[in-house]
C-alpha positions in Angstrom: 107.5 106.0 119.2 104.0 106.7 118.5 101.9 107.0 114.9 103.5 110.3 113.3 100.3 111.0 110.9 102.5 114.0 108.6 105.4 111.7 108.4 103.3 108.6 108.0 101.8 110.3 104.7 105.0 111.1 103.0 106.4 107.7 103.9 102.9 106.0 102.2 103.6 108.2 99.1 107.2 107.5 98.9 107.2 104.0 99.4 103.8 102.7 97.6 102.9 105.7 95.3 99.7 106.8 94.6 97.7 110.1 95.0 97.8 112.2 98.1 93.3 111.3 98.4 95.4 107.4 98.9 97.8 108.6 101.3 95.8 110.5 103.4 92.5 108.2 103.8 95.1 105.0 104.7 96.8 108.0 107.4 93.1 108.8 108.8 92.1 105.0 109.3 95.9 104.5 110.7 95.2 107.0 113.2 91.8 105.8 114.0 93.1 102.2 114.6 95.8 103.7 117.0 93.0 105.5 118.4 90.8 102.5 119.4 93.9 100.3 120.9 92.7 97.1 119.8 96.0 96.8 117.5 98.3 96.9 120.4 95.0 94.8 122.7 95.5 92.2 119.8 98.9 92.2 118.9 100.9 93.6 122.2 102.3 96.6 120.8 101.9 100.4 119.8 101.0 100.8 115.9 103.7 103.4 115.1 104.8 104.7 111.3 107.4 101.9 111.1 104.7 99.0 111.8 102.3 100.6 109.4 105.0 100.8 106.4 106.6 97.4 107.4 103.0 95.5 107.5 102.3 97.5 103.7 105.4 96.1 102.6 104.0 92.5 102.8 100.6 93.2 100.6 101.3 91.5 96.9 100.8 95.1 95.3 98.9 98.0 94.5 98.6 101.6 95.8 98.9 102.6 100.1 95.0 102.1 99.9 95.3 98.3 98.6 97.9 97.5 100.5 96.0 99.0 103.8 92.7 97.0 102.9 94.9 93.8 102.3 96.6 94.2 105.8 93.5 94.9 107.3 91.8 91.9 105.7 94.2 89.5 107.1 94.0 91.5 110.8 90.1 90.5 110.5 90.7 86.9 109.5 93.2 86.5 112.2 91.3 88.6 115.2 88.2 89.8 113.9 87.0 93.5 114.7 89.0 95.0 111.9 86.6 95.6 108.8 85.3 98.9 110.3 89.0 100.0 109.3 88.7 98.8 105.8 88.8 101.6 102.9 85.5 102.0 100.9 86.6 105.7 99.0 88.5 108.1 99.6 89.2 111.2 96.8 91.1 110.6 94.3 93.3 113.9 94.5 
């Protein structure tokens, strides 16, 4: 089962809150880390909507975009390669 960017979105929202600008910026980096493979090159498997909400689930707190930039931080510590999928802005609708 592959990343499911619509379903992915709702899931963000529904399980971590925050606005839909949140949501969708976390769903656009998501789909460009799929895109690049080096999450499955690194880890040995697909990123898919399940991996995504399970690996948010582990960040201390905060909103889909904190969560993302904590679960990327530690995916840079461990592998390096990762800070290019970090979250700088992302509209706040």
């Amino acid at each position: 089962m592959s990343l499911e960017p619509g379903a992915l979105e709702v899931r963000l929202r529904r399980e971590f809150g925050g606005t839909m600008g949140q949501s969708r910026v976390v769903v656009r980096q998501a789909v460009d880390l799929d895109d690049s493979g080096l999450y499955e090159a690194d880890i040995g498997h697909e990123l898919t909507n399940d991996v995504v909400i399970e690996e948010l689930s582990d960040a201390p707190h905060g909103t889909p975009a904190d969560r993302w930039n904590w679960w990327i931080g530690s995916l840079e510590v461990a592998y390096g390669g990762y800070g290019q999928f970090g979250i700088q802005r992302y509209r706040s609708e």
